[in-house]
C-alpha atoms as a printed R data frame, in Angstrom:
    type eleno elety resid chain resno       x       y       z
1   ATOM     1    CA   UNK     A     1 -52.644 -37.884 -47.374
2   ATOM     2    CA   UNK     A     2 -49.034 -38.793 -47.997
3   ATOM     3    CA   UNK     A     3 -46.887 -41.209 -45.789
4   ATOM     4    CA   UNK     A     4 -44.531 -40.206 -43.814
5   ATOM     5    CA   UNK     A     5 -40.991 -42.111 -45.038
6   ATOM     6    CA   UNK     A     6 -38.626 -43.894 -42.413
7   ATOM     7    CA   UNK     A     7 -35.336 -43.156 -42.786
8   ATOM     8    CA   UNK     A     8 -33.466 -46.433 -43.192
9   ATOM     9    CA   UNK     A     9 -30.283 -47.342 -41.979
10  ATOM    10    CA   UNK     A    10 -27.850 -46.725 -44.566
11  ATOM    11    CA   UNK     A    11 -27.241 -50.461 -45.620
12  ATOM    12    CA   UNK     A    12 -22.815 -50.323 -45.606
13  ATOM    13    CA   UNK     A    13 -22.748 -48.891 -42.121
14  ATOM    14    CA   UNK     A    14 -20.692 -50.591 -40.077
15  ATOM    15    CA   UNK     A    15 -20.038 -50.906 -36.176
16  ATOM    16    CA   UNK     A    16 -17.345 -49.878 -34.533
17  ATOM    17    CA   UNK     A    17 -15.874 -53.632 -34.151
18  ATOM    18    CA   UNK     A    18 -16.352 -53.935 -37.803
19  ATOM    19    CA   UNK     A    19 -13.778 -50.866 -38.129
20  ATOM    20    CA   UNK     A    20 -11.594 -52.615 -35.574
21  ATOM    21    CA   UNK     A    21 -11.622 -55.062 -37.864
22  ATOM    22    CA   UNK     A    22 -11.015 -53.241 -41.145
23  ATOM    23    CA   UNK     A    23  -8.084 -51.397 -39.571
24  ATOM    24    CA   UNK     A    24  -6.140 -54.527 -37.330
25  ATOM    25    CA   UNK     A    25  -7.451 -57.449 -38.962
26  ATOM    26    CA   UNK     A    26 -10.211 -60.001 -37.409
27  ATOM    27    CA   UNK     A    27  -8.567 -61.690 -34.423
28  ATOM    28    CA   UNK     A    28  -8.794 -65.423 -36.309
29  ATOM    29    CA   UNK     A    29  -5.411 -65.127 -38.801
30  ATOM    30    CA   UNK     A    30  -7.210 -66.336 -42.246
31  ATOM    31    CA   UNK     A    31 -10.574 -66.627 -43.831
32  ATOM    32    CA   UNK     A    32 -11.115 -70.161 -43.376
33  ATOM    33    CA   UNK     A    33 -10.511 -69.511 -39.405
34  ATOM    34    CA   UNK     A    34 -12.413 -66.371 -39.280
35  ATOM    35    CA   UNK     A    35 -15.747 -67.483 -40.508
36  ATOM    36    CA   UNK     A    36 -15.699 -70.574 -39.110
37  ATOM    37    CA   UNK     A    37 -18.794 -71.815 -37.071
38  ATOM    38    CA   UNK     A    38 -16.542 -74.198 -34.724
39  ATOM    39    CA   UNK     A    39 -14.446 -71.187 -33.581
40  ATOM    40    CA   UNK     A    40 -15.418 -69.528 -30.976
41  ATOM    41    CA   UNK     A    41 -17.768 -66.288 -31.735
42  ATOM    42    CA   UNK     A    42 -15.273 -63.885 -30.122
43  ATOM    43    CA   UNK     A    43 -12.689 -64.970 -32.615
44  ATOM    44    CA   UNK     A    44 -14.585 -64.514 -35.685
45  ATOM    45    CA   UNK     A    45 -14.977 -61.967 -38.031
46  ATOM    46    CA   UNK     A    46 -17.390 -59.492 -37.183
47  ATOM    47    CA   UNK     A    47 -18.806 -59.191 -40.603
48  ATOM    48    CA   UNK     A    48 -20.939 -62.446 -42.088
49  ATOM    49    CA   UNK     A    49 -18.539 -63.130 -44.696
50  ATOM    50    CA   UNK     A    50 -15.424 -61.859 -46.897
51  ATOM    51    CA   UNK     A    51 -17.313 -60.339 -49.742
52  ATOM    52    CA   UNK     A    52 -19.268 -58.236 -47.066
53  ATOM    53    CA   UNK     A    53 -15.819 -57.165 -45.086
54  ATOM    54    CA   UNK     A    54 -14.605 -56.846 -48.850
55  ATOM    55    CA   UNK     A    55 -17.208 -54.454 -49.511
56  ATOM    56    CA   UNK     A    56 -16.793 -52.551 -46.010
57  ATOM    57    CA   UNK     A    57 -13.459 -51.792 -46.850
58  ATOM    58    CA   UNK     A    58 -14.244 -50.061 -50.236
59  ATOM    59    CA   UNK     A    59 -17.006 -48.472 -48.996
60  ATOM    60    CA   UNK     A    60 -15.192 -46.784 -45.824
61  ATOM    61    CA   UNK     A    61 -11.354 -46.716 -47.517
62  ATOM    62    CA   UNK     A    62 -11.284 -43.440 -47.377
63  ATOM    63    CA   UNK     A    63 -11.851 -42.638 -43.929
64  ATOM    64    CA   UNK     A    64  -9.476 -45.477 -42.122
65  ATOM    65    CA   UNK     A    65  -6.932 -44.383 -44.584
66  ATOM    66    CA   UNK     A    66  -7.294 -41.184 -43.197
67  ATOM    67    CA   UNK     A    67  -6.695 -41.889 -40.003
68  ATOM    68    CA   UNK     A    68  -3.508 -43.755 -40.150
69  ATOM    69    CA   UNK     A    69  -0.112 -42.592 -39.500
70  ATOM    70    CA   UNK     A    70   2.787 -41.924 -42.052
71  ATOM    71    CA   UNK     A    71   4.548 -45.019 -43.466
72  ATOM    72    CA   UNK     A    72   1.584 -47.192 -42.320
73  ATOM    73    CA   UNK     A    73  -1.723 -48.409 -43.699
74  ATOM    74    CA   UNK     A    74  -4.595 -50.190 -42.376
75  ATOM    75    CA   UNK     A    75  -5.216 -53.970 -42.665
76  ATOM    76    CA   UNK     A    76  -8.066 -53.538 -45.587
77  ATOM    77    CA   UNK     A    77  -5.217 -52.028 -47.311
78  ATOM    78    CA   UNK     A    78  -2.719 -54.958 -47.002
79  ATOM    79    CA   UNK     A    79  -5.747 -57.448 -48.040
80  ATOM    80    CA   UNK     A    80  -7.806 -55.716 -50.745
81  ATOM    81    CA   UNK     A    81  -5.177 -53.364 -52.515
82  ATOM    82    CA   UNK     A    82  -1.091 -53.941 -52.369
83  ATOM    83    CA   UNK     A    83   0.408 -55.766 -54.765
84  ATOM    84    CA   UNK     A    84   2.475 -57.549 -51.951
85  ATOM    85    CA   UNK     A    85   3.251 -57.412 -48.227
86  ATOM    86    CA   UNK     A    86   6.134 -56.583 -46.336
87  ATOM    87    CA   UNK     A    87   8.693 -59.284 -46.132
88  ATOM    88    CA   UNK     A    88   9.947 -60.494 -42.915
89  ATOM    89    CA   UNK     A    89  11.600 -58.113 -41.012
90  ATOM    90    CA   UNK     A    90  10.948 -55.140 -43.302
91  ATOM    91    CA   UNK     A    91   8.491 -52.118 -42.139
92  ATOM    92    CA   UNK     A    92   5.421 -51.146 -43.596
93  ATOM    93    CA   UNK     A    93   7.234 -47.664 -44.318
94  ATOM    94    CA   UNK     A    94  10.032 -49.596 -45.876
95  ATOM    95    CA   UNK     A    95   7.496 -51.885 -48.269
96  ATOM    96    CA   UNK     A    96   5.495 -49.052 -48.917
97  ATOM    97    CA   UNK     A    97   8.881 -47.130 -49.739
98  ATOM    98    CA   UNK     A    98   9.940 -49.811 -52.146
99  ATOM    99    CA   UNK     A    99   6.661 -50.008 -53.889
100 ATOM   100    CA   UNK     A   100   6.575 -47.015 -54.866
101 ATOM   101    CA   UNK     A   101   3.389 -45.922 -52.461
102 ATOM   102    CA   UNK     A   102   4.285 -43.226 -50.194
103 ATOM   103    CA   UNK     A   103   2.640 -39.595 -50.355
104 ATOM   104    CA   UNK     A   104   4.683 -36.861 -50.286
105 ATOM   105    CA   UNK     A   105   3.211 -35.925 -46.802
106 ATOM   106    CA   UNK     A   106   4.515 -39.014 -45.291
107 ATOM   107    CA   UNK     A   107   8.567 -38.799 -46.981
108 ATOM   108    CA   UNK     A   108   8.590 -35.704 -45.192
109 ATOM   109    CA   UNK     A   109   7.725 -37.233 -42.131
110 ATOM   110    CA   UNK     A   110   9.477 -40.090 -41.907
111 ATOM   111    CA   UNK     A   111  12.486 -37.712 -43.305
112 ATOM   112    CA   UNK     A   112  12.048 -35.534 -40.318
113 ATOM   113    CA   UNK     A   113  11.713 -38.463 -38.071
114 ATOM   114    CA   UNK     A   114  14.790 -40.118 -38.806
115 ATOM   115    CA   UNK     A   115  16.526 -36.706 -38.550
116 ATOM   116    CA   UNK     A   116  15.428 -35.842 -34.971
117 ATOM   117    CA   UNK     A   117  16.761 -39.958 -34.349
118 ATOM   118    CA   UNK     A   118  20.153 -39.065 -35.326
119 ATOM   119    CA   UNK     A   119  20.533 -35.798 -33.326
């Protein structure tokens, strides 16, 4: 008689802090901090190390960049994929602006946005 097969948790799943994560950043500010042992568990990374939050981010890119807003992008993106950041004082709709990495979709907005500013 043949066995019945589990269904396995899809291995790259991740939880919902993991996403928190992937969108704002872990709450220690680098690497070094956020894995840490001596740091405090709440203010680690919720994933067991970089090449595994790495990995998240590739693996879910597509849906936290679709939920972001025009002229922004999540953290993964800032880590894993721009060739630089914003400089001080400059907007992530300006940097992405001057790099050449806004979508059509979003110039329109931010078009229309700055239009309804000036009325």
């Amino acid at each position: 008689m043949p066995r019945k097969r589990q269904r396995v948790k899809a291995r790259w799943e991740v939880t919902s802090d993991q996403k928190l994560e992937l969108v704002f950043g872990p709450p220690s500010f680098t690497d070094s901090e956020a894995f840490s042992p001596e740091l405090p568990e709440r203010l680690r990374s919720c994933f067991e190390s970089p090449f595994l939050r790495r990995a998240a981010w590739f693996r879910h890119r597509d849906e936290l960049m679709a939920d972001r807003g025009a002229g922004s992008r999540p953290g993964g993106f800032w880590w894993y994929e721009a060739p630089t950041r914003p400089r001080e004082g400059e907007s992530e709709a300006a940097c992405l602006g001057r790099l050449g990495l806004l979508e059509d979709w979003e110039k329109a907005q931010i078009t229309a946005w700055k239009s309804i500013r000036r009325d």
